[in-house]
N, C-alpha and C positions, 0 to 999 in steps of 0.2 A: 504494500500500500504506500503511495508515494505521501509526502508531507503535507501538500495541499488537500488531496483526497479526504473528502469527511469520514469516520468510523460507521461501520452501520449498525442500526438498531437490533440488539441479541432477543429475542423473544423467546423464551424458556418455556417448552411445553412439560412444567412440569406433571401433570397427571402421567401423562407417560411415562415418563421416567421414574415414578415412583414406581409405576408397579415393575418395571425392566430390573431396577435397581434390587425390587422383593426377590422377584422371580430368576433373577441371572445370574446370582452372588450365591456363594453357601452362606447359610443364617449365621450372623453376629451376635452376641446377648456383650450386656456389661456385666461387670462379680453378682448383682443385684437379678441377674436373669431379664432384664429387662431386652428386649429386642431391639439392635441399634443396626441392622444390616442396613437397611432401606435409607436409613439416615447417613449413614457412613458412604452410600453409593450417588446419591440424589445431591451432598456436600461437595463430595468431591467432584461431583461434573461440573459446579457451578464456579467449585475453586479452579477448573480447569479450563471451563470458558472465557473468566476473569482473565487468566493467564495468557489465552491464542487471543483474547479478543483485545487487547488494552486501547484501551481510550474511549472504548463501546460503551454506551447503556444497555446494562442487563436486566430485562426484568423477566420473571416468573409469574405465569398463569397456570390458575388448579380450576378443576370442577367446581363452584362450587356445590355444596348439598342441596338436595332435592332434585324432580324432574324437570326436564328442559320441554320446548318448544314442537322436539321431536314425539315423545311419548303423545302429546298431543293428536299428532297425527296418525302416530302408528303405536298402539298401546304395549305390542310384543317386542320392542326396540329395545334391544342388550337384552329380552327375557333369558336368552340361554347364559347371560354372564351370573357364575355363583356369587354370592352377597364376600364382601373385604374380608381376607381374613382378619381375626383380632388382630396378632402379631403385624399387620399391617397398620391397621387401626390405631394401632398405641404409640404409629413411629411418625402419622401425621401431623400433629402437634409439633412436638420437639423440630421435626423440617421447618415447618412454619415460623418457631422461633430463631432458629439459627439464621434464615434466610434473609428477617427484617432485620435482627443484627447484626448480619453483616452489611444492612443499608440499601438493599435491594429492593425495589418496588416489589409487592406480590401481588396480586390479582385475583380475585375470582368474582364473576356475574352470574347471579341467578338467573335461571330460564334457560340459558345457555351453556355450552360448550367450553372447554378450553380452547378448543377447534377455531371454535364460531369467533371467540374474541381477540387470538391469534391473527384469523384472518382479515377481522375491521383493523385491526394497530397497521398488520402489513399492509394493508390498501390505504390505508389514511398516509402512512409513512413514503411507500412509494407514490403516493401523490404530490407530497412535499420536496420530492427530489430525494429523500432519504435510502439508501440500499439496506436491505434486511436478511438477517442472519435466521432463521428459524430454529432452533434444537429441538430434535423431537426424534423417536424411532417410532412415531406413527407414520405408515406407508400412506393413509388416506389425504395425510400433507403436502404430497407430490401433487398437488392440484394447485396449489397456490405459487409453483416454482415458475419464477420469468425472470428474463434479466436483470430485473432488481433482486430479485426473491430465493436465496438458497437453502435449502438443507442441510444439517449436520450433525450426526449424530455421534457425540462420543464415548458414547459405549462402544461403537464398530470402528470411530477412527475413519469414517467416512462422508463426504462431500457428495449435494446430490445438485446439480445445476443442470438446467435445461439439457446440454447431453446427456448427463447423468441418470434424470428420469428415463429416458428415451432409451438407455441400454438398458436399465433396468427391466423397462415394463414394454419394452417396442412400440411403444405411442408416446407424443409429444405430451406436457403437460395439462395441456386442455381436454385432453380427451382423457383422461382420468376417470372423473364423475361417472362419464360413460361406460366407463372399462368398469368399475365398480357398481352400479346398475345393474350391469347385463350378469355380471356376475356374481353379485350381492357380497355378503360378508356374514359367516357364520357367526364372526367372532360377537360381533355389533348384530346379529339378528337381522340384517338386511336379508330383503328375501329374493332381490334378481330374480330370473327369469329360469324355472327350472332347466334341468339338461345341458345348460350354458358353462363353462366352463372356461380355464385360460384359454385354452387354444381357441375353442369356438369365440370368445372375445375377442381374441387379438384378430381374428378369420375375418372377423362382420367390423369391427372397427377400421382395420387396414386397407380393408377392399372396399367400405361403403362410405366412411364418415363417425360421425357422431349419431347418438339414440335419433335423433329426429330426420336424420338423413339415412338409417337405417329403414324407418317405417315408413320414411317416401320413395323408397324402393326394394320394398320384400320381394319385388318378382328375380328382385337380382341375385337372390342371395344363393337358389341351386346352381347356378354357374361357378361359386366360387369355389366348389369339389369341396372342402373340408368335411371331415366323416361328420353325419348327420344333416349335411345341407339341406336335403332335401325334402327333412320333415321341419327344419327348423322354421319356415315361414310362417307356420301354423301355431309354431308354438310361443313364438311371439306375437301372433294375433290374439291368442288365448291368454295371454299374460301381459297387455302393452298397460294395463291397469297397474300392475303389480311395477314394472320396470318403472314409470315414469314415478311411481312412490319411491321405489327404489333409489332413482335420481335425485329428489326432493331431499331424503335422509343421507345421501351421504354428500351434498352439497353443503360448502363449509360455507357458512353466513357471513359476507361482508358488510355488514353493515348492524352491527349490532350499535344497540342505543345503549352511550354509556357518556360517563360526567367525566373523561379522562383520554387524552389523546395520546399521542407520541410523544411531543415538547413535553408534555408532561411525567416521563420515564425516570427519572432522574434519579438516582444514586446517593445516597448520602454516607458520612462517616460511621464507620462500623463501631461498632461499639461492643469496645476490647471487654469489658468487664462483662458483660451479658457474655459474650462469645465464649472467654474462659470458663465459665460457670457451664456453661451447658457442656461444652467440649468436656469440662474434667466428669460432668454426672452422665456423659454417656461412655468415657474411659477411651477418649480418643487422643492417646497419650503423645502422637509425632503434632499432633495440632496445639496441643497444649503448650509442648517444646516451642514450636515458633511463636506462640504469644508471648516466649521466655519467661513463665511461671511452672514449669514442672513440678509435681510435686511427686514425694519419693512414697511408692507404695500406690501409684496408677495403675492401671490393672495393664496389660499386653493388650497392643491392637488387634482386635478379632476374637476377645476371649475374656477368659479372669485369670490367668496365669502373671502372678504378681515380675515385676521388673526387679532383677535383686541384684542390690550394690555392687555386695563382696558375700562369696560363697565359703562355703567351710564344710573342705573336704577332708577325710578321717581316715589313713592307710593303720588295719588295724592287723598284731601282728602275733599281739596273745592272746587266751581265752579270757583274761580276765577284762581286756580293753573288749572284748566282744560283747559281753555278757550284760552293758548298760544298752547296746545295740539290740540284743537278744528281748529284752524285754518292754524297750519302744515297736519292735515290732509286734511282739504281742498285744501290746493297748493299742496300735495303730487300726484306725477303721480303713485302712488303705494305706501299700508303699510300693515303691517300684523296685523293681527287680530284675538285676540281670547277670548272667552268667561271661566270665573270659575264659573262653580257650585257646587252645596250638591249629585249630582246622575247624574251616567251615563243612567239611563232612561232619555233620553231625554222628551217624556211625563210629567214625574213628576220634571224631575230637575229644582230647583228656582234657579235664577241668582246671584251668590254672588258678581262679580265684569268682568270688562270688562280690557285686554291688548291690546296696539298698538305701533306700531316699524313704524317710515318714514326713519330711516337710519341706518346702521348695528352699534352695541354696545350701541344703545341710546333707552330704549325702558321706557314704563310708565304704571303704572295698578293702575284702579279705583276700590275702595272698592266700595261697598256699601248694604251688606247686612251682614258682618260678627256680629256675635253673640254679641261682645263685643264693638260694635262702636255706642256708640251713641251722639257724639260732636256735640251742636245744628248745625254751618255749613256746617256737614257729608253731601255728595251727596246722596240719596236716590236711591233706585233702578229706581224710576218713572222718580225723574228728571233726569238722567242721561238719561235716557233711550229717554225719552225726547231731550234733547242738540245733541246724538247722531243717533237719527231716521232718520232726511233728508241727512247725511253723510252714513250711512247703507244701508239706500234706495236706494240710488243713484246710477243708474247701470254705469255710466257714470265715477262713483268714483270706481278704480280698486280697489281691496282688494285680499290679498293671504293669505294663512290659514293652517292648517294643519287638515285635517279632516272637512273643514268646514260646509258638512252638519248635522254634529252635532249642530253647532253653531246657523246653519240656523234654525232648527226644534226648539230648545232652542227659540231662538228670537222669532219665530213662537207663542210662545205661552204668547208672552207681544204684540201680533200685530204688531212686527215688522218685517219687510220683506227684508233680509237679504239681495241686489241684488250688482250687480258688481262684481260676483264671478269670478275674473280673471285667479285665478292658486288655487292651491292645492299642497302642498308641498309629500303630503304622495301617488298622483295620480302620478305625475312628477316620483319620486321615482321608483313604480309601472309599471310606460309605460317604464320608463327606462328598468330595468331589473323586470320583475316579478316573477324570480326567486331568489329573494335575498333573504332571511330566513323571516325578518320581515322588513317594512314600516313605525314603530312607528317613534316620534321626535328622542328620546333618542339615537336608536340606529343609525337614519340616522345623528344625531350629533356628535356620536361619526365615522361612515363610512367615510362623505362627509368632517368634517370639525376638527375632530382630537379633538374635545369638550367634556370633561364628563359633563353633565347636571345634575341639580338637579331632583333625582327621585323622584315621588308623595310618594311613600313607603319610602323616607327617611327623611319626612317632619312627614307627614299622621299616619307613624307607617303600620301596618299590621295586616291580619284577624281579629276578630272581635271587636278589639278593633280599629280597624283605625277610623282618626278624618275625618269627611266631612271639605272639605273646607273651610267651615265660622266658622268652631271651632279654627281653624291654630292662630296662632299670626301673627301679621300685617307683622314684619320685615320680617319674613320668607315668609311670603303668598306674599307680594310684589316681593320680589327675584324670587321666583320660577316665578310667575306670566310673570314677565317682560321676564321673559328670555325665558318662551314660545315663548312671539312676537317675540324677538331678534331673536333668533334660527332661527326661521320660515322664516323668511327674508333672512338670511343668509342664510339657508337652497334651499332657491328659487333663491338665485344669484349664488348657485354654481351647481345646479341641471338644470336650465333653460337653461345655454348652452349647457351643454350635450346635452339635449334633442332634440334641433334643430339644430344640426350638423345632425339627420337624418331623414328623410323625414318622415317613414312607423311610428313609434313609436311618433313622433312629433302630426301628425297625428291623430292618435289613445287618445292621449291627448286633442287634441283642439276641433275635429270632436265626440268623442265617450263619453270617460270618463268624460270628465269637463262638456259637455252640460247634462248629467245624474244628476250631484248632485243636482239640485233644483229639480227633476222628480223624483227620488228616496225620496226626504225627503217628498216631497207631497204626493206620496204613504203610506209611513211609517207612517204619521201622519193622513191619512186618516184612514188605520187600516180595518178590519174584522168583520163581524158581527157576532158573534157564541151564536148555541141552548147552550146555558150551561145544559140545562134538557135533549137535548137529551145524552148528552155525559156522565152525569151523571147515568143514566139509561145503556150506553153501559157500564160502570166501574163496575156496577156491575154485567150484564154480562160476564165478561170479569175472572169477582173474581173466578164466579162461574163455570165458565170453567174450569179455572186455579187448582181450586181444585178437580176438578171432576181430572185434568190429573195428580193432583199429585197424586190421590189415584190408578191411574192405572200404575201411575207409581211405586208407593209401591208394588203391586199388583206381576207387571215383576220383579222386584229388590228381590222380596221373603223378603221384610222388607224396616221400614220407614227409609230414608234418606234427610241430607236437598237439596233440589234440587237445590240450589247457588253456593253451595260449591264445585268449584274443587277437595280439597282434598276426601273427600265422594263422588263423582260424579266417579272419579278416581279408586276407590277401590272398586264400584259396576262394574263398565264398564270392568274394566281390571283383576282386581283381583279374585271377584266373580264370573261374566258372563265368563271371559276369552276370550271379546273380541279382535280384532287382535288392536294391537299397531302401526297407523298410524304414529305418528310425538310426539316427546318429549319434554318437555319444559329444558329454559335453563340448570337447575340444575337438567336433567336427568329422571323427570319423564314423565308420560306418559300424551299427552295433551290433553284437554275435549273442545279447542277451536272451532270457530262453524264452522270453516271450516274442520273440523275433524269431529262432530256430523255431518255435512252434507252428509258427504262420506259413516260414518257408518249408515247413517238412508237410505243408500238405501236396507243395507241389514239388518238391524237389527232393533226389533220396539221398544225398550227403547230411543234409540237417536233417532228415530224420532218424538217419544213423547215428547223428551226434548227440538228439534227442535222449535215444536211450541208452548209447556210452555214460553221457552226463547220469543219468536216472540208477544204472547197474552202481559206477561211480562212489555216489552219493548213500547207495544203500550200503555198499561195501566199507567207506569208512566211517558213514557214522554207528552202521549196527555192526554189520557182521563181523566186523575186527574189534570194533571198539567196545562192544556190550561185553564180549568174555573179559576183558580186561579191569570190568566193573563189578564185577561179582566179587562182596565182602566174603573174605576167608575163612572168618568167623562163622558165619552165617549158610554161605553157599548160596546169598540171591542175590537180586539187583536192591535197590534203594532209589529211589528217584526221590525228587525235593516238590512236590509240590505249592507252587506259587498262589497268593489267593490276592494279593493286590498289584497285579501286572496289567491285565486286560479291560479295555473299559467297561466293556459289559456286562462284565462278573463270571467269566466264564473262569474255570481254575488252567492255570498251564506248569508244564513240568519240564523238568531240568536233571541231567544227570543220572540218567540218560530222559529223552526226550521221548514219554510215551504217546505224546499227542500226534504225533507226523511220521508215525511209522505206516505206508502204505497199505494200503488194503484193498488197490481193484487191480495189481498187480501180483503176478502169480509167485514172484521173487520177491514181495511185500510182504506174503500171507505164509511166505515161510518163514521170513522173520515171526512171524506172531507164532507161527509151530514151536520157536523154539522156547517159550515160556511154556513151560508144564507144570505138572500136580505131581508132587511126592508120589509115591506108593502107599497106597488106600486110598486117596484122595482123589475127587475130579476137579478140574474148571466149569464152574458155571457163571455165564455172560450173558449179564439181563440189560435191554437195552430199550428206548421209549423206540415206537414208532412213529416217522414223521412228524417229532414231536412241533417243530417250528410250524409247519403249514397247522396244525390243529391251533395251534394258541395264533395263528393269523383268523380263523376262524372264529376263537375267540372274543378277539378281540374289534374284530371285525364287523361282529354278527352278522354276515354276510350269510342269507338262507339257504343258498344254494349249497355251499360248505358246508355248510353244518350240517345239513340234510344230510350230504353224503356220507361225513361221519359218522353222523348216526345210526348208519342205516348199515355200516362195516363195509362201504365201498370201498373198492381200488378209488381212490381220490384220483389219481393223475387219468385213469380212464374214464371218472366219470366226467373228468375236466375234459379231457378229448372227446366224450360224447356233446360235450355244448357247443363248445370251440367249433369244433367241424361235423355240427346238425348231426348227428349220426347218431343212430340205437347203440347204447354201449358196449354191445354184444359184439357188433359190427368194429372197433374201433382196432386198426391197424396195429403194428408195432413201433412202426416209427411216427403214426399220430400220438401212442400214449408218450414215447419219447419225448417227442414237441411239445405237448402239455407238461411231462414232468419239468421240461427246462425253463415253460411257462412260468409255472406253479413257485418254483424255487427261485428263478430269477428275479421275481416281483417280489419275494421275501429280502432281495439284496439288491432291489434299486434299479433292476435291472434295464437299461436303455434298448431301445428296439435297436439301434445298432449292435448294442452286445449279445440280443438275442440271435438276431441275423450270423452274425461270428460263430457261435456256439451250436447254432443248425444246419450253418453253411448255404442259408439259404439268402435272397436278395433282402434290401432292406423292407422295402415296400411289404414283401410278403408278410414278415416278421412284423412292420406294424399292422396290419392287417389281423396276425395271427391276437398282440397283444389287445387291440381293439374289440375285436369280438368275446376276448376274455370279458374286460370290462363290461361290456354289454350284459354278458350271462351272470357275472359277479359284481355286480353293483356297488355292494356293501362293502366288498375292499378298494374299489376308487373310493370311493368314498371314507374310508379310513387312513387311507393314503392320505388325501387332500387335508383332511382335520387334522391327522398327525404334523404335517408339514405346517399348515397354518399354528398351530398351537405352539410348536417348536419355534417357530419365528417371533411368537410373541413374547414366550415365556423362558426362551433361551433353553430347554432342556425339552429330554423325555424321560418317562419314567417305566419301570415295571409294572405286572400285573400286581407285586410285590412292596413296589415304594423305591425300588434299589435308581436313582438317579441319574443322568447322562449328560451332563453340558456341553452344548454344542457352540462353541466362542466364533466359528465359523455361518453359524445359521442364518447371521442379516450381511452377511458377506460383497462387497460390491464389486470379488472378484467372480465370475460367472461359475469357473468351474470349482473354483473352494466352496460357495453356496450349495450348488449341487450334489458333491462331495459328502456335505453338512448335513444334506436334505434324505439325500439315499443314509444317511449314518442313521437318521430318524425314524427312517419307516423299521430299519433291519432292529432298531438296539432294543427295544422294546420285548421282541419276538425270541434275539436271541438271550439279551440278558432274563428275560422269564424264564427260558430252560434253563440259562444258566443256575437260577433262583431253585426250580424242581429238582432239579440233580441233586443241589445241595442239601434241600430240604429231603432228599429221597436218603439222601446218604446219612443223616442225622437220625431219620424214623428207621433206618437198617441198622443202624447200627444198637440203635435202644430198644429195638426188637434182638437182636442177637447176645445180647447183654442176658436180656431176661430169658430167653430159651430154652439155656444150657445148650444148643446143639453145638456141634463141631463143625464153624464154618467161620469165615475170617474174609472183611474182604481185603481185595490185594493191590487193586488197580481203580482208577476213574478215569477212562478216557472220552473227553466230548460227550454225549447221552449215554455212555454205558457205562454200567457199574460188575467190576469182576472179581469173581469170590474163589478160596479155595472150600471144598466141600467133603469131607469125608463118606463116602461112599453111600454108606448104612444112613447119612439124614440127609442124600440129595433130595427127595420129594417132598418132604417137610419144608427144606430149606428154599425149592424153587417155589413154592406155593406160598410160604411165605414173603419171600421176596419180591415177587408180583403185586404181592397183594400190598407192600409196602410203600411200592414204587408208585405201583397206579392210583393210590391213594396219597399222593405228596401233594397233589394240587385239585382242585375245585372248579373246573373249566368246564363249559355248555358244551365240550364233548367229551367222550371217553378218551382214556390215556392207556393207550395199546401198550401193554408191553411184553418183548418176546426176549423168551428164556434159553438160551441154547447149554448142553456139556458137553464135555469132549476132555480128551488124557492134555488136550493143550488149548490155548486160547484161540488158534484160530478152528478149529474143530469145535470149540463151544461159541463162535459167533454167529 
């Protein structure tokens, strides 16, 4: 902005932002419980407009209470909106305060809108020569966008100015209203025009005009082919009642009657003493700091996890310096707790010393196995372990942790039985937002509590010369030690209110995730039985393949090249062969990646020689060489680490070895899986949901046609292909139920008529054609689509059928294909995070079924929907009857929950 140019007028749609600010933050509480998210989110936008906008008038517009202008005319207007929540309710006020004392005009007119009075300031404004800033992530404001008039919303960090709109929405600003109209707005209870949709809006707005240039030539509108043209004439004949009200309500009112103009916007001196006061009683302690009044004992921003001076940490070394430790833990109603070892194998890692925290900044760690300690009155790892067994044990005695089935399986192997698992600091985390980058201490220390921590690489050193923990020197190993526990407590006083300010995610913590960590380390540690000879035996099958195709592959190449090598891979492919050049790598060359050999190995046989080179490869070093290598000595199985805060969806993944991605539609896949077996007396039995996603899209869908067919124990993907392609399902081909299955699964993952066309090999047109007809016969899932994706946009997440959370930072995105990205994450996370949710709860009711039994069965494995048991012979039919009945009862969905039980002497014979 040059120096003469005037500032332009900042118009704050605050109503919207209050709820973006509710809905798109994890919940904030102060020590007091009071809810300060909404406040914390709605401040900071306005301290950040202050900021980009300097020399602007800012002022904020809210609803105010009661009905507008609009219910007048249409009495169902927002009926579908649920009534504020409280926790929202109790945070408008406090906004209110903060906003006059920082000197800001506030606004609100009855009768009206924030919309409506938004729109007379900017029309009055732009009248006066004034240019206007609008803030708002209300989409129905792109009506108001003209050369004076911009959008911005900084939640997304996005500008919307007359191009802006126009990529956005493919119509110019004026033709908004219209676009909204013809397609109404679920969210606001507009009712458009049924059957109308984006595309058919963008179809009759682009090719005809606006609503009234539309109705002055309906004869036009079959010529413009869009699917449905042909009946759409009629059905805006039969609706031009409904559209033109439609028009009416989402028409933003320029011209509202009010005793206050633009000249009139005007800013005053904030007023510091108001602003401290409220900032210290909502515990917004970095605001505090710049009014330069901090005071000590402000609670952490985003929590009640107090800010502490100086800490006092306690390396203790005899039983007697224990023994006042011994018995604050006993009166403690809550401490945290962590274990040091020599190896994050749990299996193998020996116990070097034990951390516990009963109050934030005072925390103590026992040695007792480091390398260099041996003072005849040293605690031992025994006695220690001893003094602290019936306090560990105690389920009665809370304990919070970070990761603590780690801690648990460790203790596990000195016979101690870790129980009182109250919280989890890294799970809290987790349910909170599961999309936050990482879960670790360190970085939720630096997130939640503004803390840099000591890291193990900055004690420890790094790769291969890093020290195990009992190599450390004491003073150092103590510090870090302690401040694990500190941390972790700390970490739980500012993470645990958040968390129960909301029901669905609270939930999901107390009901799902926290009851899994003793269920999961008991798996983990029970481990797998594996042929090591058989697998031995396929690797060098596996060699012998591999070379048999590099010599065919020399063979096609007309000379030896190394088959790893991109660069050589590169220069046969493109250069030599003069295959076509799909997709190029950053720095311009031509790329050999496998989603490229995939495409070229439909038509060409060098790539899809290398196809399956790469695939034999892949199988060979990560299982069939690398899993014997993994078998505990002890023991004689595998051990895998199951992960429960990695995925955003909730789904579990595993490590060490990787049970999730061992092949299974490959014939050298499914021997790997051979080679996990059942002892002698024992079988494999592998109970696993059917089609569980497409049923809970049904669910949640309530889409009739679906459900029907569920009900009713159809082939679901034939009965799709009997609608799809008109046909008696009896009738319905192989490669039609195909096409429906890729349907059916595809739209579960967002799937674009171009991806489908890919996946069937068939043209594009066909494939929309195919998804088209879909929609037609299953209604209720466009239609679940479309609310999913609008909801998401509003509210910034989705959620389970559960409560379990999904933030989507990408969902008002003004990059094309990040939005899209965002949009397909919305429909998919729902679907899969609920299985993820039934698994978990299936594996919770199996295992407190197995508990009480007595039978002899244990399970051993959880991969993606299947749960896999070992089963002593004599209680298989007990065991698979119960287990069904376990499973299929984890969840409450309008259709049945199939599930099919297979045995076998190994897991891929019980699949």
């Amino acid at each position: 902005m040059s120096d003469t140019q005037q500032a332009p007028l900042v118009l704050v749609d605050g109503s919207s932002y209050l709820y973006r600010a509710f809905h798109a933050l994890p919940p904030l509480t102060n020590s007091k419980g009071q809810p300060t998210g909404a406040v914390k989110g709605v401040i900071n936008m306005l301290r950040r407009l202050q900021k980009d906008y300097q020399g602007s008038e800012v002022a904020v517009i809210f609803d105010a209470k009661g009905k507008t202008f609009r219910d007048d005319i249409y009495p169902d207007y927002k009926a579908n909106r649920p009534p504020m929540p409280d926790e929202l309710r109790s945070q408008i006020e406090p906004i209110h305060q903060i906003i006059r004392a920082m000197g800001l005009p506030l606004i609100a007119i009855p009768g009206v809108e924030a919309d409506d009075v938004i729109g007379t300031l900017a029309e009055q404004a732009t009248g006066i020569g004034m240019d206007v800033v609008v803030s708002t992530g209300d989409k129905d404001m792109a009506q108001l966008v003209n050369k004076h008039v911009t959008l911005v919303n900084t939640m997304t960090e996005t500008v919307m100015d007359i191009a802006g709109v126009e990529d956005k929405f493919g119509l110019p600003p004026e033709l908004i209203i219209d676009y909204l109209a013809l397609m109404g707005d679920k969210v606001d209870n507009i009712p458009g025009v049924p059957g109308v949709g984006e595309k058919t809006a963008l179809a009759l707005l682009q090719g005809l005009g606006g609503l009234n240039d539309i109705y002055d030539r309906l004869d036009d509108i079959a010529a413009l082919g869009f699917r449905g043209s042909k009946t759409m004439r009629q059905k805006l004949i039969d609706n031009r009642d409904q559209a033109f009200l439609s028009y009416e309500l989402a028409t933003i009112k320029l011209d509202v009657d009010m005793d206050l103009g633009p000249a009139d916007l005007k800013q005053s001196a904030p007023e510091q003493d108001a602003l401290m006061g409220l900032f210290q009683e909502m515990e917004f302690k970095s605001w505090v700091s710049e009014l330069g009044d901090a005071e000590e004992g402000d609670s952490a921003q985003g929590g009640s996890a107090p800010q502490i001076a100086e800490v006092e940490y306690q390396t203790i070394l005899t039983e007697e310096e224990l023994l006042p430790w011994l018995e604050a833990l006993a009166k403690a109603e809550l401490f945290a707790f962590d274990t040091e070892t020599d190896s994050l194998n749990y299996m193998q890692a020996q116990l070097v010393g034990v951390s516990f925290a009963v109050e934030a900044g005072k925390a103590a760690y026992v040695p007792c196995a480091h390398d260099y300690l041996d003072a005849p009155d040293q605690i031992d790892r025994e006695r220690l372990l001893t003094l602290l067994k019936p306090i560990l044990e105690d389920p009665d005695k809370a304990k919070v942790g970070q990761n603590l089935k780690y801690d648990k399986s460790v203790l596990a192997n000195y016979d101690v039985q870790l129980n009182g698992i109250a919280y989890d600091t890294m799970l809290e985390s987790y349910c909170l937002n599961s999309t936050a980058n990482r879960h670790d201490m360190d970085t939720l220390a630096k997130t939640h509590l503004d803390v840099d921590t000591v890291h193990f690489e900055d004690i420890a050193g790094k790769g291969a010369k890093q020290l195990t923990f009992n190599q450390i020197d004491l003073d150092t190993a103590g510090h870090y030690a302690a401040e694990d526990a500190d941390i972790t407590l700390r970490l739980h006083q500012a993470l645990w209110p958040q968390l129960q300010e909301d029901e669905g995610p609270c939930s999901v913590f107390e009901k799902i995730e926290l009851p899994l960590v003793p269920i999961l380390s008991k798996i983990e540690r029970q481990g797998a039985y594996l042929d090591c000879q058989r697998l031995g035996q396929q690797s060098l099958e596996l060699a012998e393949r591999m070379d048999a195709l590099e010599k065919e592959a020399f063979d096609l190449a007309g000379e030896e090249f190394n088959l790893g090598s991109p660069k050589q891979l590169g220069a046969i492919l493109f250069e030599k062969l003069e295959l076509p050049v799909i997709k190029k790598t950053p720095k311009g060359a031509p790329s050999t990646a496998e989603e490229v050999l995939q495409e070229l190995a439909l038509d060409y046989p060098l790539p899809k020689l290398l196809m399956e080179y790469r695939g034999l490869s892949k199988l060979k070093s990560t299982y069939t060489d690398k899993l014997p290598q993994m078998v505990q000595p002890e023991t004689g199985r595998v051990h895998t680490s199951y992960h429960q805060a990695v995925t955003a969806t909730g789904r579990l993944s595993s490590s060490d070895p990787n049970l999730q991605n061992i092949p299974i539609r490959t014939e050298e896949g499914r021997r790997v899986r051979q080679a996990f077996v059942a002892p002698e007396g024992y079988k494999i039995v592998a109970a696993d949901y059917s089609q569980i996603e497409l049923r809970i899209m049904a669910h949640l869908s309530q889409d009739q046609g679906l459900l029907s067919a569920f009900a009713q124990g159809l082939d679901v993907h034939r009965a799709t292909a009997a609608e799809v392609f008109d046909c008696d399902i009896d009738a319905v081909s192989t490669e039609q139920r195909r096409s429906a299955k890729a349907i059916n699964f595809g739209l579960i993952y967002g799937m674009s008529a171009f991806g489908l066309a890919k996946q069937l090999h068939i043209g594009r047109n066909d494939a929309q054609q195919y998804m088209d007809l879909y929609f037609e016969r299953y209604p209720g899932v466009q239609g679940y689509m479309n609310d999913t994706r609008a909801l998401a946009a509003e509210k910034g997440y989705v959620e389970t059928l559960f409560g379990r959370r999904l933030y989507l930072p990408e969902i008002n995105s003004r990059n094309g294909m990040r939005r899209q990205a965002a949009e397909r994450t919305a429909i998919n996370a729902p679907m899969q995070g609920t299985a993820a949710d039934i698994i978990k709860l299936a594996m919770i009711s199996v295992d407190e079924w197995l508990e009480k039994s007595g039978l002899d069965a244990r399970m051993i494995m959880q991969v993606h929907d299947e749960l896999v048991l070992e089963v002593t012979e004599s209680d298989l039919d007990e065991v698979i009857a119960g287990l069904t009945e376990a499973m299929s009862s984890a969840a409450n969905l309008d259709v049945p929950l199939l599930v099919e039980a297979g045995v076998g002497d190994n897991w891929d014979e019980a699949h």
